[in-house]
mmCIF file of the N, C-alpha and C atoms, coordinates in Angstrom:
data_MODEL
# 
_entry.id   MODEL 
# 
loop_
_atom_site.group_PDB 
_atom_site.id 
_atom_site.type_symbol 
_atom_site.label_atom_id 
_atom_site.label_alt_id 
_atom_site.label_comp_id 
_atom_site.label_asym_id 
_atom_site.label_entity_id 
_atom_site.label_seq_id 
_atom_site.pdbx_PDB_ins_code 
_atom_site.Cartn_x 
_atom_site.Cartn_y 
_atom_site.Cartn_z 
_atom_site.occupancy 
_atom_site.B_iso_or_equiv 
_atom_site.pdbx_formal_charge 
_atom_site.auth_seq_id 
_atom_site.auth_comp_id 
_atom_site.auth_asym_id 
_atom_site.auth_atom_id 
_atom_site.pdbx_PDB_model_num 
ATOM 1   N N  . UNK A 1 1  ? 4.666   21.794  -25.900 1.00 0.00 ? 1  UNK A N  1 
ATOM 2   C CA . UNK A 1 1  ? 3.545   21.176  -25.215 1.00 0.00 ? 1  UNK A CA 1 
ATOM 3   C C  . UNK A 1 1  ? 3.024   22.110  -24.127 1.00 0.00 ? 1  UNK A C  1 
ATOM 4   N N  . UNK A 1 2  ? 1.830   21.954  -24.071 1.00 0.00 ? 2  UNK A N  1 
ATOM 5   C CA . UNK A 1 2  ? 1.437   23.067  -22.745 1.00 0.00 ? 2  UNK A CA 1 
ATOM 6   C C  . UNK A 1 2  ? 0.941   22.046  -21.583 1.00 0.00 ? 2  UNK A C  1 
ATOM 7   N N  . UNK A 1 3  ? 0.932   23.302  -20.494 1.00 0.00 ? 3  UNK A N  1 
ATOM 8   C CA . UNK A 1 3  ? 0.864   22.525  -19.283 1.00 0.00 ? 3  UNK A CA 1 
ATOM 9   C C  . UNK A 1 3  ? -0.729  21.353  -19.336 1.00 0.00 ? 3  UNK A C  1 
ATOM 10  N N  . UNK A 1 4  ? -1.566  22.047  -19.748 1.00 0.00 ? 4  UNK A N  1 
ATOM 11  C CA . UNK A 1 4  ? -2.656  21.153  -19.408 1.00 0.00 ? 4  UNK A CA 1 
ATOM 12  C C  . UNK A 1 4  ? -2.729  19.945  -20.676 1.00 0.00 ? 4  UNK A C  1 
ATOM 13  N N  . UNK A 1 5  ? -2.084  19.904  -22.113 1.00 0.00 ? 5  UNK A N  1 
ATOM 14  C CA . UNK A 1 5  ? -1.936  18.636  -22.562 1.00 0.00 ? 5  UNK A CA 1 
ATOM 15  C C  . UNK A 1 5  ? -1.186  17.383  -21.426 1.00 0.00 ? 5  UNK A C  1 
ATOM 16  N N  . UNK A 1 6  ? -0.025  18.009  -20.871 1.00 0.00 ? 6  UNK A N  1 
ATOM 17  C CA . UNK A 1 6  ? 0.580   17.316  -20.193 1.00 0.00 ? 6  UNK A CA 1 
ATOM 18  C C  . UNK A 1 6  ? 0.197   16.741  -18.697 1.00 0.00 ? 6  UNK A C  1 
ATOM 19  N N  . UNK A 1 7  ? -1.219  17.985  -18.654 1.00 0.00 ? 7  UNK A N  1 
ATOM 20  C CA . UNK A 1 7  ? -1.575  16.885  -17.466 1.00 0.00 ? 7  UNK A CA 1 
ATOM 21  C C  . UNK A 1 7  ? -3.024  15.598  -17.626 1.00 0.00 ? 7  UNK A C  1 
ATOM 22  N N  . UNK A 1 8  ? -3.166  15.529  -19.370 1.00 0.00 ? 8  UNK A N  1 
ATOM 23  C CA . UNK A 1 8  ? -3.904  14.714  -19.790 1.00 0.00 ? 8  UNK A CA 1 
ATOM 24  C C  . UNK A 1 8  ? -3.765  13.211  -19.670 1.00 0.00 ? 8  UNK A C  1 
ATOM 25  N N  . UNK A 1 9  ? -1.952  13.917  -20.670 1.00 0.00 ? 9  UNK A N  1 
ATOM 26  C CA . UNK A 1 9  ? -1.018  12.775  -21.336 1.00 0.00 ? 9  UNK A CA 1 
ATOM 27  C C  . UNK A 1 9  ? -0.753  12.101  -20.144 1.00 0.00 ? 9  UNK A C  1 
ATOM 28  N N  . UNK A 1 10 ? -0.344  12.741  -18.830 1.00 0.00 ? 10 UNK A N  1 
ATOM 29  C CA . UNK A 1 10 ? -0.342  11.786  -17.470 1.00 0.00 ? 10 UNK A CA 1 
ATOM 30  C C  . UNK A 1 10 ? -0.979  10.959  -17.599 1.00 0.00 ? 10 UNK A C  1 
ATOM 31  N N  . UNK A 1 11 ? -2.376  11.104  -17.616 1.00 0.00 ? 11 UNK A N  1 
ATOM 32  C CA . UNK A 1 11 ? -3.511  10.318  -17.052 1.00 0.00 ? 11 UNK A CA 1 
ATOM 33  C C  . UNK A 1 11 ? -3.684  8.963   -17.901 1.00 0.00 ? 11 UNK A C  1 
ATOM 34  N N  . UNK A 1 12 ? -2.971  9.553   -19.186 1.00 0.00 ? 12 UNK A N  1 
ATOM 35  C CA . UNK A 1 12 ? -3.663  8.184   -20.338 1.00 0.00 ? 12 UNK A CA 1 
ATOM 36  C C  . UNK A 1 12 ? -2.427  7.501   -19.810 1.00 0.00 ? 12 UNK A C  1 
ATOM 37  N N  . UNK A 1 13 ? -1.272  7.754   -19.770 1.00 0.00 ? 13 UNK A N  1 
ATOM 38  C CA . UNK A 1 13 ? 0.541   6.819   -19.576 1.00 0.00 ? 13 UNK A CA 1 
ATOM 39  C C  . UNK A 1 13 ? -0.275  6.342   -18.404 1.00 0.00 ? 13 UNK A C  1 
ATOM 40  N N  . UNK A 1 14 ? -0.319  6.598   -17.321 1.00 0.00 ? 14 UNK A N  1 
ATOM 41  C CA . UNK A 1 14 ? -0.799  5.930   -16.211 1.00 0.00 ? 14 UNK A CA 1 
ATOM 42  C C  . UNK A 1 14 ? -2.051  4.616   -16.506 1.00 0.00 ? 14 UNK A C  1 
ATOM 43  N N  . UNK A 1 15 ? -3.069  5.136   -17.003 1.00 0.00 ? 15 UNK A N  1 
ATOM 44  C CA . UNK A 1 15 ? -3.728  3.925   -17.622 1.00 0.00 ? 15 UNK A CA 1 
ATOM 45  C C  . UNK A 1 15 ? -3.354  2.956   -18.807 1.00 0.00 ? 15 UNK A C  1 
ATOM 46  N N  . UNK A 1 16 ? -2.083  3.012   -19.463 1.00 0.00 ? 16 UNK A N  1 
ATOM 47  C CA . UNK A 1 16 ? -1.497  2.495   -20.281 1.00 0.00 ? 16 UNK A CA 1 
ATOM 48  C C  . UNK A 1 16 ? -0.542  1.323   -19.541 1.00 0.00 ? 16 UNK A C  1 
ATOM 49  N N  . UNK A 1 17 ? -0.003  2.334   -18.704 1.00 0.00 ? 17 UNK A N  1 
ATOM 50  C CA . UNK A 1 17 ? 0.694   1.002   -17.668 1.00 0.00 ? 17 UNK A CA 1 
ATOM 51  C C  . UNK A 1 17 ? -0.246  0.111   -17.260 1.00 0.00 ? 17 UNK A C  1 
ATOM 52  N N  . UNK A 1 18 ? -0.976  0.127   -16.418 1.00 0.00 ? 18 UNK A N  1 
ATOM 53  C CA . UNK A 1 18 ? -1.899  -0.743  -15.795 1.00 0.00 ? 18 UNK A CA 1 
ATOM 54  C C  . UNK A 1 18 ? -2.485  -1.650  -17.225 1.00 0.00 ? 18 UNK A C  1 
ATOM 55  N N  . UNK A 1 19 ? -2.528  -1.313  -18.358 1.00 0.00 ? 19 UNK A N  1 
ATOM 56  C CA . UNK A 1 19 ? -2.688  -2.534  -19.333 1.00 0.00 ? 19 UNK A CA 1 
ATOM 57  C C  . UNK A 1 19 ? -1.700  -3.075  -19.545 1.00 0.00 ? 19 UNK A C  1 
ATOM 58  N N  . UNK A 1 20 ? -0.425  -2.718  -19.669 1.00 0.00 ? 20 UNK A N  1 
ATOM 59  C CA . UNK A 1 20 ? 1.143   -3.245  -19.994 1.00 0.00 ? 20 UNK A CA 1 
ATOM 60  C C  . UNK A 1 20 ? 1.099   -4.238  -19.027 1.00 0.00 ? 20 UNK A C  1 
ATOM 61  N N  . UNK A 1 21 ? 0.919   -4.007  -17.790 1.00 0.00 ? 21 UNK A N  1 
ATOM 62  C CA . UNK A 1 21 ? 1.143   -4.832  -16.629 1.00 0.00 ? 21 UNK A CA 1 
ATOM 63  C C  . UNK A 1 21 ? 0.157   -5.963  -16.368 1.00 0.00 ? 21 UNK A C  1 
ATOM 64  N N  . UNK A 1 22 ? -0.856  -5.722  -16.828 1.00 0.00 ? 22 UNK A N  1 
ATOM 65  C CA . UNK A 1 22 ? -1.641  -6.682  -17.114 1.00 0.00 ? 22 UNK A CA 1 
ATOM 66  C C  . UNK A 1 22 ? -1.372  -7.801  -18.033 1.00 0.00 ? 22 UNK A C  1 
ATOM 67  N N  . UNK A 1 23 ? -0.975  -6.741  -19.071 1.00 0.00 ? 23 UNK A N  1 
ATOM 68  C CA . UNK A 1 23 ? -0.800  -8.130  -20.432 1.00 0.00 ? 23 UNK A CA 1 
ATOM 69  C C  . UNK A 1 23 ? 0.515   -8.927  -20.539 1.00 0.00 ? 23 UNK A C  1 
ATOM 70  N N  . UNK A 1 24 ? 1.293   -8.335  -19.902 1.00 0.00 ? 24 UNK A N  1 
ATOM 71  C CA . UNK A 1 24 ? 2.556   -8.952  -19.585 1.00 0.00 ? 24 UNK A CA 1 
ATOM 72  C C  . UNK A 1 24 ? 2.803   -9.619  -18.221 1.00 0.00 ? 24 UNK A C  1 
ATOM 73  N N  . UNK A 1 25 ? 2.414   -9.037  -17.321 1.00 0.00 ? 25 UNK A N  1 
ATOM 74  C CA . UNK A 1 25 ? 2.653   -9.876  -16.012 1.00 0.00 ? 25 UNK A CA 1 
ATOM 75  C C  . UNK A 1 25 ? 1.519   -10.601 -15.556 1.00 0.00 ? 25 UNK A C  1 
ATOM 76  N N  . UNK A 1 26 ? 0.537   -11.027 -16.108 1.00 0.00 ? 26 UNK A N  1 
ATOM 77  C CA . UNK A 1 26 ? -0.919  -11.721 -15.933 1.00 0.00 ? 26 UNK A CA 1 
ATOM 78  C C  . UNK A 1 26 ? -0.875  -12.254 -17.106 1.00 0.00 ? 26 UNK A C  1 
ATOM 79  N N  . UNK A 1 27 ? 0.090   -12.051 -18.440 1.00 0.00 ? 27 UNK A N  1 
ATOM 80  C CA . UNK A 1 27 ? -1.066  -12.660 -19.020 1.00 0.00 ? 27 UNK A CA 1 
ATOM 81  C C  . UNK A 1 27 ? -2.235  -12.388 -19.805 1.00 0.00 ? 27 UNK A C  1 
ATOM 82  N N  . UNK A 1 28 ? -2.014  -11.569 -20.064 1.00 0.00 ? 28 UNK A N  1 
ATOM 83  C CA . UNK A 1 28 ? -3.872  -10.998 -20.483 1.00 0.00 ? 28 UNK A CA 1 
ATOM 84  C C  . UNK A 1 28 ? -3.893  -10.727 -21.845 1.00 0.00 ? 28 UNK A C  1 
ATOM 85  N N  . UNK A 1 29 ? -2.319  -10.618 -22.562 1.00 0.00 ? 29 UNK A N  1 
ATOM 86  C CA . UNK A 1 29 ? -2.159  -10.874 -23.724 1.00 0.00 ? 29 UNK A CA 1 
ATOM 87  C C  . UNK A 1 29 ? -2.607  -11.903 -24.794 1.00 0.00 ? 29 UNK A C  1 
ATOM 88  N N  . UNK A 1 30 ? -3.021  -13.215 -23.929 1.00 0.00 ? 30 UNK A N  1 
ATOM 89  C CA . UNK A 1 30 ? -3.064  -14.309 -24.600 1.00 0.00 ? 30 UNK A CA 1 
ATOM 90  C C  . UNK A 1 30 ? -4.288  -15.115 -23.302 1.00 0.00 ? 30 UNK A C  1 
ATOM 91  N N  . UNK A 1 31 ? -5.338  -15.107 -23.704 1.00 0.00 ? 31 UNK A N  1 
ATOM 92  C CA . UNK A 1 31 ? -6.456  -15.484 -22.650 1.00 0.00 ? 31 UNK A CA 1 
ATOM 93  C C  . UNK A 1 31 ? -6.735  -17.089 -23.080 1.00 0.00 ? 31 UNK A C  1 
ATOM 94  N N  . UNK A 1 32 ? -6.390  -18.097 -22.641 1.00 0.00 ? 32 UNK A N  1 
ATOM 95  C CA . UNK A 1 32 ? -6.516  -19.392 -22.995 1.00 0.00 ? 32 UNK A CA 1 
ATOM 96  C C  . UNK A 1 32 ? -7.863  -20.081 -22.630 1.00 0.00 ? 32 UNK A C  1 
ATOM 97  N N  . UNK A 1 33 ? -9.120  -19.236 -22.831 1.00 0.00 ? 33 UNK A N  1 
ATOM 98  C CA . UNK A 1 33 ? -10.382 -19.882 -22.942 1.00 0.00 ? 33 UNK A CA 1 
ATOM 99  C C  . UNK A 1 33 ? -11.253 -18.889 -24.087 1.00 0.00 ? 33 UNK A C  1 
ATOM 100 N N  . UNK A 1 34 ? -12.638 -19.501 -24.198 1.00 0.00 ? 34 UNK A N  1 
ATOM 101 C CA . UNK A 1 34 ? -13.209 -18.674 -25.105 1.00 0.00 ? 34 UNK A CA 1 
ATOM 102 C C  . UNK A 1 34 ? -14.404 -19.214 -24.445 1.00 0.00 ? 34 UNK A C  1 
ATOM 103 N N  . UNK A 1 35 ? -15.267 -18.009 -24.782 1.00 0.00 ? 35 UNK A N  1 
ATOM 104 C CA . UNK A 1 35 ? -17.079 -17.903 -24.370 1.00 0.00 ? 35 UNK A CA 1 
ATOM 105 C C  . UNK A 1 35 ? -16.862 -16.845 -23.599 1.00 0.00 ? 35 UNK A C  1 
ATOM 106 N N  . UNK A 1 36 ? -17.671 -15.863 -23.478 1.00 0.00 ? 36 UNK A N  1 
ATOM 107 C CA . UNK A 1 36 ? -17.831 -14.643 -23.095 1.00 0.00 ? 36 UNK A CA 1 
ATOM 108 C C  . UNK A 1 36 ? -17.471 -14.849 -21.221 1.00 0.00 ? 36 UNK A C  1 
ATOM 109 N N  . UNK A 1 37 ? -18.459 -15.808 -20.943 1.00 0.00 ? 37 UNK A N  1 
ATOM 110 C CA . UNK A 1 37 ? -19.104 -16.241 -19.273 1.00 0.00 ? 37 UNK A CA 1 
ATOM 111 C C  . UNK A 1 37 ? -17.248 -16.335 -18.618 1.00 0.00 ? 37 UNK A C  1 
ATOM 112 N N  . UNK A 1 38 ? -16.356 -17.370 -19.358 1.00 0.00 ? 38 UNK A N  1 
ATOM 113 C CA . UNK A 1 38 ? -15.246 -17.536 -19.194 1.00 0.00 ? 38 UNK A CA 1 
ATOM 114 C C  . UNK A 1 38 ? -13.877 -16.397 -19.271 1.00 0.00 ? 38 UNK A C  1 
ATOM 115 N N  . UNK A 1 39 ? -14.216 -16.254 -20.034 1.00 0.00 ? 39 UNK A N  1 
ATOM 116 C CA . UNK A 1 39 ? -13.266 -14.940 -20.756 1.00 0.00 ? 39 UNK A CA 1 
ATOM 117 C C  . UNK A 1 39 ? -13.226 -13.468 -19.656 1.00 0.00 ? 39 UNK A C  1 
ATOM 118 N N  . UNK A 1 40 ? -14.593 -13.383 -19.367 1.00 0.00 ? 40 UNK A N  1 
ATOM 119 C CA . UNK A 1 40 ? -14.798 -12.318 -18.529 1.00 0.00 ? 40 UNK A CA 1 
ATOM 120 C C  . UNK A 1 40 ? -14.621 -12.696 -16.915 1.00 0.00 ? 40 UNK A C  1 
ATOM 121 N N  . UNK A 1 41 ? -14.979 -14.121 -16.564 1.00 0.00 ? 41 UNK A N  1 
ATOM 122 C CA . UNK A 1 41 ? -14.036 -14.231 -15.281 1.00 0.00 ? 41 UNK A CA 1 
ATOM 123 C C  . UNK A 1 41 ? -12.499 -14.188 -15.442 1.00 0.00 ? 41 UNK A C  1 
ATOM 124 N N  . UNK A 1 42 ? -11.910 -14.636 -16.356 1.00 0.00 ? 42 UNK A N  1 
ATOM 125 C CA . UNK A 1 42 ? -10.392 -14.518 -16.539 1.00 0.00 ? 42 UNK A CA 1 
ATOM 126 C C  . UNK A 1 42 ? -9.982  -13.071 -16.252 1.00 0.00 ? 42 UNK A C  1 
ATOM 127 N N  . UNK A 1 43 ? -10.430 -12.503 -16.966 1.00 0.00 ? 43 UNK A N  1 
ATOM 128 C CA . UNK A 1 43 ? -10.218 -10.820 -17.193 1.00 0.00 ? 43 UNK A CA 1 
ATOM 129 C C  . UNK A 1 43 ? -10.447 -9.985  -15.373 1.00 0.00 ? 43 UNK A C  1 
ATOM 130 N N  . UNK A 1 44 ? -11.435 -10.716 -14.986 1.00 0.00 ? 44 UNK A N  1 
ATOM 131 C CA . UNK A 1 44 ? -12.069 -10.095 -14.301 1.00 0.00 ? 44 UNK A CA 1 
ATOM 132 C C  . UNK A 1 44 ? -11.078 -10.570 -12.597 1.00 0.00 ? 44 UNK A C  1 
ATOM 133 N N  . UNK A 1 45 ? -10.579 -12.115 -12.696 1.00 0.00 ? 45 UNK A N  1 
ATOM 134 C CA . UNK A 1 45 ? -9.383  -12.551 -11.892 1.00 0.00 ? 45 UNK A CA 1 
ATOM 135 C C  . UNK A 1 45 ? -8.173  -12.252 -12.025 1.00 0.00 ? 45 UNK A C  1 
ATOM 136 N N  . UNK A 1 46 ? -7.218  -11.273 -13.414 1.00 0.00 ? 46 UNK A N  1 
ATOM 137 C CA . UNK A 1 46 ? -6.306  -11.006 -13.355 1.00 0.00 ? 46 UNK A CA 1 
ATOM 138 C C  . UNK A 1 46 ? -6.332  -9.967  -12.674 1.00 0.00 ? 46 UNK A C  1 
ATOM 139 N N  . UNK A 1 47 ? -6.787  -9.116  -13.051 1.00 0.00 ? 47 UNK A N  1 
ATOM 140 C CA . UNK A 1 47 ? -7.496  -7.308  -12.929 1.00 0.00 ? 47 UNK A CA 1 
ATOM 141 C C  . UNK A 1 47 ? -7.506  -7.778  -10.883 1.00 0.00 ? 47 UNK A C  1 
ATOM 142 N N  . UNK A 1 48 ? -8.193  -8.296  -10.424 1.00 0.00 ? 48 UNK A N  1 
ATOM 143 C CA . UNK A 1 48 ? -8.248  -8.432  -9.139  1.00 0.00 ? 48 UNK A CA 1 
ATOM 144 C C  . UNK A 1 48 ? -6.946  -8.602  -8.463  1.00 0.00 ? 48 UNK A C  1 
ATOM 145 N N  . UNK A 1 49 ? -5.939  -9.759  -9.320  1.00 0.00 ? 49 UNK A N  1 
ATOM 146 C CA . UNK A 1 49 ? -5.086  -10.142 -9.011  1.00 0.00 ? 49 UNK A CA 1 
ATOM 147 C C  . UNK A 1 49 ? -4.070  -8.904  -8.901  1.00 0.00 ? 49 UNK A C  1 
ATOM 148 N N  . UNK A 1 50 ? -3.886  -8.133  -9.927  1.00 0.00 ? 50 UNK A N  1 
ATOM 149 C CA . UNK A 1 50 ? -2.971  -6.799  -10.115 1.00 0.00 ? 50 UNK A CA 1 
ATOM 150 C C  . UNK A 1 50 ? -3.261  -6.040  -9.040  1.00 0.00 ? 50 UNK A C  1 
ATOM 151 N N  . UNK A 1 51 ? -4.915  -5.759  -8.691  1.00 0.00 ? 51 UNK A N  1 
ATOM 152 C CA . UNK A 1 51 ? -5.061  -4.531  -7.832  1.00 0.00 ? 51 UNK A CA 1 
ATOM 153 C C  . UNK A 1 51 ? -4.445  -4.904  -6.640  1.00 0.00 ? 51 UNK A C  1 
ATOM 154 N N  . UNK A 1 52 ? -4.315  -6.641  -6.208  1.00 0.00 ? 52 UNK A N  1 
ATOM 155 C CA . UNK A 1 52 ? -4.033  -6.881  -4.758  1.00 0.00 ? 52 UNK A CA 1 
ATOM 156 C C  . UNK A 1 52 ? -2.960  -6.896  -4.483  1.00 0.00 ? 52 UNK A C  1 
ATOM 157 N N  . UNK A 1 53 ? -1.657  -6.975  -5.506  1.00 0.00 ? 53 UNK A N  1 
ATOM 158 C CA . UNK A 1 53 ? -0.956  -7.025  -5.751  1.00 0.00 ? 53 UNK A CA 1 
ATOM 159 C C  . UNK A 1 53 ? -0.249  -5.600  -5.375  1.00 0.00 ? 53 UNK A C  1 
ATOM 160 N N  . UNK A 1 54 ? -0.580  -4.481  -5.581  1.00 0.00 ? 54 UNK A N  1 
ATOM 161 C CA . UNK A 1 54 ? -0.509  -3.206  -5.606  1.00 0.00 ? 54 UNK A CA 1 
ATOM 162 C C  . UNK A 1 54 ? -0.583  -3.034  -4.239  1.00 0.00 ? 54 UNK A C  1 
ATOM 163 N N  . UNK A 1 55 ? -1.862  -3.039  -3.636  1.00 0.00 ? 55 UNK A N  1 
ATOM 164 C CA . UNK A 1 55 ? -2.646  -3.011  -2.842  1.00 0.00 ? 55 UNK A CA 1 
ATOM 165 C C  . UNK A 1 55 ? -1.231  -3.748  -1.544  1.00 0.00 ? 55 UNK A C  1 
ATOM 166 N N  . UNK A 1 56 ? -1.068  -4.499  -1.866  1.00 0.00 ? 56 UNK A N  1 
ATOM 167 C CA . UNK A 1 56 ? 0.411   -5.555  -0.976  1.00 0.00 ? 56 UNK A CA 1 
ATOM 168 C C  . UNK A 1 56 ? 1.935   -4.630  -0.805  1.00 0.00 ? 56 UNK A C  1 
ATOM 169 N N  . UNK A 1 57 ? 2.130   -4.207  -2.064  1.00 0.00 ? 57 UNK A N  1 
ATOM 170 C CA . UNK A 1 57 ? 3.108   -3.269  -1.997  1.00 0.00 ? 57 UNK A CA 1 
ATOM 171 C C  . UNK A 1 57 ? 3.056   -2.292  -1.517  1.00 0.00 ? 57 UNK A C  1 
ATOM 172 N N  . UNK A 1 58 ? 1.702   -1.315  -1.660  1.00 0.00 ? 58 UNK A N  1 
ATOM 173 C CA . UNK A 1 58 ? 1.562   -0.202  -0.882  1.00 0.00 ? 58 UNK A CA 1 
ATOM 174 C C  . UNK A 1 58 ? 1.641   -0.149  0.614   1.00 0.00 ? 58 UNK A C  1 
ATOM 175 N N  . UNK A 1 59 ? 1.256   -1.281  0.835   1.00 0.00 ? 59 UNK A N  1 
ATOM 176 C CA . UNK A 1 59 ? 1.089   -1.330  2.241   1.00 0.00 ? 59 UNK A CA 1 
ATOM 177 C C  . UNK A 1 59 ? 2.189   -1.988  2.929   1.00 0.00 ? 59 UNK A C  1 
ATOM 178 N N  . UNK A 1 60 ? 2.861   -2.647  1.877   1.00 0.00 ? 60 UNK A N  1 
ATOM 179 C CA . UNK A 1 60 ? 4.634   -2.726  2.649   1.00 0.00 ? 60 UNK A CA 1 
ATOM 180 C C  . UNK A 1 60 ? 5.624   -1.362  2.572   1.00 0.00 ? 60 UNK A C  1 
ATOM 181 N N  . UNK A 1 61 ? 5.287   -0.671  1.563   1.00 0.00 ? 61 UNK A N  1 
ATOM 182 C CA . UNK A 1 61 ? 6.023   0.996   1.569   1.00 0.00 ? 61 UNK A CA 1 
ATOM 183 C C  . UNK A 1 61 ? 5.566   1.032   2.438   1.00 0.00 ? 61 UNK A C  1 
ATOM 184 N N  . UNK A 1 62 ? 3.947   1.751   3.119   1.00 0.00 ? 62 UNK A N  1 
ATOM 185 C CA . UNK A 1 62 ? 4.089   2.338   4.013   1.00 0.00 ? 62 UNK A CA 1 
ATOM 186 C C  . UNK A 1 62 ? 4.452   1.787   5.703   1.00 0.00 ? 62 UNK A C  1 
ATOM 187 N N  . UNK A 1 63 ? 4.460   0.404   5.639   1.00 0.00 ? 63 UNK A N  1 
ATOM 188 C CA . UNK A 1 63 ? 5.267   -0.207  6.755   1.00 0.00 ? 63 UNK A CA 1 
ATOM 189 C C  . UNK A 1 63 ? 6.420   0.053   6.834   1.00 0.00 ? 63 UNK A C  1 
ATOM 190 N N  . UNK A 1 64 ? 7.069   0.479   5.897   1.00 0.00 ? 64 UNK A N  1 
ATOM 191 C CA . UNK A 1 64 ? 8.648   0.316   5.490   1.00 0.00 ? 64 UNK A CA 1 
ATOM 192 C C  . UNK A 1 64 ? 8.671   1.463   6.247   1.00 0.00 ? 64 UNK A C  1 
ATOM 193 N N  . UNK A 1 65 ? 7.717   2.437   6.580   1.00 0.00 ? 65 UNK A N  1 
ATOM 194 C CA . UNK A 1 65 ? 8.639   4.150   7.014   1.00 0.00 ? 65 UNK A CA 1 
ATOM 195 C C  . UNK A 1 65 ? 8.024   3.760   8.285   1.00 0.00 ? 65 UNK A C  1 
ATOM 196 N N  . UNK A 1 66 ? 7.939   2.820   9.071   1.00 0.00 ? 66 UNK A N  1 
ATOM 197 C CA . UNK A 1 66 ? 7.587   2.869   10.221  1.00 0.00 ? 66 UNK A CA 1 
ATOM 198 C C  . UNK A 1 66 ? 8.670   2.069   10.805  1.00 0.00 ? 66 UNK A C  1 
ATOM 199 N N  . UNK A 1 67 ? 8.763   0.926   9.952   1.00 0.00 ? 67 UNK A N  1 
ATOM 200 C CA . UNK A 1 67 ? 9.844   -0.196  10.661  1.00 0.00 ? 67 UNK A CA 1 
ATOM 201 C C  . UNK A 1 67 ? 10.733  -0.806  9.503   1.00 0.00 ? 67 UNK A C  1 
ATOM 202 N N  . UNK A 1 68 ? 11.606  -0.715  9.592   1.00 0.00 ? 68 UNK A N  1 
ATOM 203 C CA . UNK A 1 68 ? 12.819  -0.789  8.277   1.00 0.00 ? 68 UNK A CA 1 
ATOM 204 C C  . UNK A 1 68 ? 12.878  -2.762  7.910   1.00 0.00 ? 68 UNK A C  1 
ATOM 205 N N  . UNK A 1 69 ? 12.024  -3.174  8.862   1.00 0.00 ? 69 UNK A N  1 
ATOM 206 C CA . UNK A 1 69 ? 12.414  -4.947  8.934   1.00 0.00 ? 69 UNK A CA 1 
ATOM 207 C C  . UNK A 1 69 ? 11.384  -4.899  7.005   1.00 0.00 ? 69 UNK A C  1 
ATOM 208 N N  . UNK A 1 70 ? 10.523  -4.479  6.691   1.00 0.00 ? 70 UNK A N  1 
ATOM 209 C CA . UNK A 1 70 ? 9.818   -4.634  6.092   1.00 0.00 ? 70 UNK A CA 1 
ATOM 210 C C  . UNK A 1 70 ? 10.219  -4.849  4.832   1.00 0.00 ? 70 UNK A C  1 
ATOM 211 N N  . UNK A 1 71 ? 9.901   -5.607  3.557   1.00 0.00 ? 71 UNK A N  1 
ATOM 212 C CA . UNK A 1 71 ? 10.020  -5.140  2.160   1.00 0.00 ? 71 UNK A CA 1 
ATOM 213 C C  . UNK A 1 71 ? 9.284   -5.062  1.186   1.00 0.00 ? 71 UNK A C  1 
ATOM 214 N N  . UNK A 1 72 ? 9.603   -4.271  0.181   1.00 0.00 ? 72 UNK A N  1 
ATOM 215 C CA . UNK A 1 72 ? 8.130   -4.052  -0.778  1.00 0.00 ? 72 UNK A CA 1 
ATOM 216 C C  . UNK A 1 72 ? 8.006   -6.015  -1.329  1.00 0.00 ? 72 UNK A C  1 
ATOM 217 N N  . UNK A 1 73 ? 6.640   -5.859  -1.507  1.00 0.00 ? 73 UNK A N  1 
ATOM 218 C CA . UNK A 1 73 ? 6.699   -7.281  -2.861  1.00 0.00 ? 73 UNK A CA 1 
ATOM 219 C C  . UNK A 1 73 ? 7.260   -7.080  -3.919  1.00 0.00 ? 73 UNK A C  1 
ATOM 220 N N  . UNK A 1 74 ? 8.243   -7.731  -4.246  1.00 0.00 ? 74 UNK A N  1 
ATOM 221 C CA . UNK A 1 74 ? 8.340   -7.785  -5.850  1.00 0.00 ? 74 UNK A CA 1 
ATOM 222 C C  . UNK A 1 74 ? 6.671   -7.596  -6.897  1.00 0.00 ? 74 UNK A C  1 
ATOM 223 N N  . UNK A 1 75 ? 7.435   -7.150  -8.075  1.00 0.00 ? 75 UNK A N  1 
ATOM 224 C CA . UNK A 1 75 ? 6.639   -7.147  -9.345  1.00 0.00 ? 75 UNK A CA 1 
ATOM 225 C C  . UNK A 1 75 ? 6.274   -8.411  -9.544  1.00 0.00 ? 75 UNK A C  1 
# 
C-alpha cells in the first residue's frame, strides 16, 4: 500500500464510523416512519443528536486535562 492510498483509506474508515454509529447507536438502521417530510427530520434529529453527543465528550476530555473531577460521556 502506499502512503497516499492510506491517507485516503483514513478518510473513508472515518466516515464509515460516523454511519456505524449512527445506525447502531441511533438507530438509523431501521427508521420507523415513512414520507420523505418525516424521514428526513428523523435523519436529520439523529445526525444532530450524534454530533452533540461528540461535541459533550470533547469537551469533557478537554476539561479532564484541566481538572481530573471530570468524565468523558459514555457512548
Amino acid at each position: 500500500m502506499t502512503e497516499e492510498f492510506e491517507k485516503e483509506y483514513a478518510i473513508r474508515a472515518g466516515g464509515e464510523s460516523v454511519n456505524a454509529a449512527l445506525k447502531t447507536a441511533h438507530g438509523l438502521g431501521k427508521v420507523w416512519t415513512r414520507r420523505l417530510q418525516r424521514v428526513t427530520f428523523a435523519v436529520t434529529m439523529k445526525a444532530l443528536a450524534s454530533n452533540v453527543k461528540r461535541f459533550l465528550r470533547y469537551q469533557c476530555v478537554q476539561m479532564a486535562g484541566k481538572e481530573q473531577k471530570v468524565e468523558p460521556v459514555p457512548a
